[in-house]
C-alpha positions in Angstrom: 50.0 57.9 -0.6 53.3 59.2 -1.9 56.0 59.6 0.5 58.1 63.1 0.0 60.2 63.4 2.9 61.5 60.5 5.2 64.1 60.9 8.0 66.7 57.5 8.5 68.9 57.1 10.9 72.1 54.7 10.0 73.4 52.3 11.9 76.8 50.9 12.4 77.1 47.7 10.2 79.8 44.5 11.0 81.4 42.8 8.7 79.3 39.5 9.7 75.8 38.2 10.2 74.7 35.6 12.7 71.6 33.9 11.1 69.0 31.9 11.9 66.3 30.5 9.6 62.7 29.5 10.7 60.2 27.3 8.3 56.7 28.3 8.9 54.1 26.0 7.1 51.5 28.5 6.0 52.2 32.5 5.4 49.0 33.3 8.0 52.6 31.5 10.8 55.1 33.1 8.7 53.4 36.5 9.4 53.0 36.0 12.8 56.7 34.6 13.2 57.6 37.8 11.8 55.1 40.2 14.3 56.4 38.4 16.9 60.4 39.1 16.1 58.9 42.8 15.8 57.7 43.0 18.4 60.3 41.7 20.4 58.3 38.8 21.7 60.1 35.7 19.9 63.0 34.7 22.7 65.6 36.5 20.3 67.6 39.0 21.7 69.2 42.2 19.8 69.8 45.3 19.8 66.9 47.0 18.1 63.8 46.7 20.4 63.2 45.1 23.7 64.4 41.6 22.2 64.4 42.5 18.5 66.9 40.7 16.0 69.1 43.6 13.9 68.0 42.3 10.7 64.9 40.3 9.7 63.7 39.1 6.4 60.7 36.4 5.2 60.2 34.9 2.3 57.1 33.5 0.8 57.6 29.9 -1.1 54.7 29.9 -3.6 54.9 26.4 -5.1 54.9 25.1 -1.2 52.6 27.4 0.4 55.4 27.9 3.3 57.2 30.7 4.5 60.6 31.1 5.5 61.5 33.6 8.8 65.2 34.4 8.4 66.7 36.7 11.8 70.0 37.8 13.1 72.3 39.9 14.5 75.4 41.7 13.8 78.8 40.3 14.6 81.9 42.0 15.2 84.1 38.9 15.5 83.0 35.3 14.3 86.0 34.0 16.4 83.1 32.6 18.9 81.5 31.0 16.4 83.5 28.4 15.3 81.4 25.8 14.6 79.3 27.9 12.4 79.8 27.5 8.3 80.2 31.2 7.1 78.5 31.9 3.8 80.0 35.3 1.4 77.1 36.8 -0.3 79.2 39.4 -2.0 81.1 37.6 -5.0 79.4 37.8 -8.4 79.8 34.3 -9.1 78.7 32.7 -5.6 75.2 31.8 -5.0 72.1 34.6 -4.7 70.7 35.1 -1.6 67.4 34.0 -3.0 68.8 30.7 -3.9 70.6 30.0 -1.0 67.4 30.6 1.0 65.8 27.9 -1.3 68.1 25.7 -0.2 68.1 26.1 3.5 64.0 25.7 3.6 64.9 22.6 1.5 67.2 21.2 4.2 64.6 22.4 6.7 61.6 20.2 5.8 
């Protein structure tokens, strides 16, 4: 069908992203690693369902047949995270998303 009307509610954004990145061998486990952070049902915890990550993405990898599962949650201060490597996605001449993903599913095999 065609959708005429939808009703969103925004949400409050941070400035920062705490991500985590899950290789799934197959997209049948891809799927279901995405159902269960949904659903709430993964061990995450979040703001937007019982246990659900703010923000969740997959990504299909067609020449391996796996899937990549990519969650997290906003962050108001990184100060905590210290030990984590932050990564800009907003200058034009830094690496795409997509490409950076690539890599990370690389470094996860």
């Amino acid at each position: 069908g065609i959708l005429l009307l939808a009703e969103i509610q925004c949400q409050p954004a941070s400035q920062f992203v705490k991500v985590s990145y899950t290789l799934h061998p197959s997209i049948d486990e891809g799927v279901k690693g995405l159902t269960d952070l949904v659903a709430g049902t993964s061990g995450t915890t979040g703001t937007c369902g019982p246990s659900a990550p703010e923000f969740i993405d997959g990504l299909h990898l067609a020449k391996s047949g796996e899937t990549l599962v990519i969650s997290g949650d906003f962050v108001e201060n990184p100060e905590g995270l210290k030990d984590l490597r932050t990564k800009r996605m907003d200058r034009f001449w830094g690496d795409w998303y997509f490409e950076h993903a690539l890599r990370t599913a690389a470094k996860l095999k």
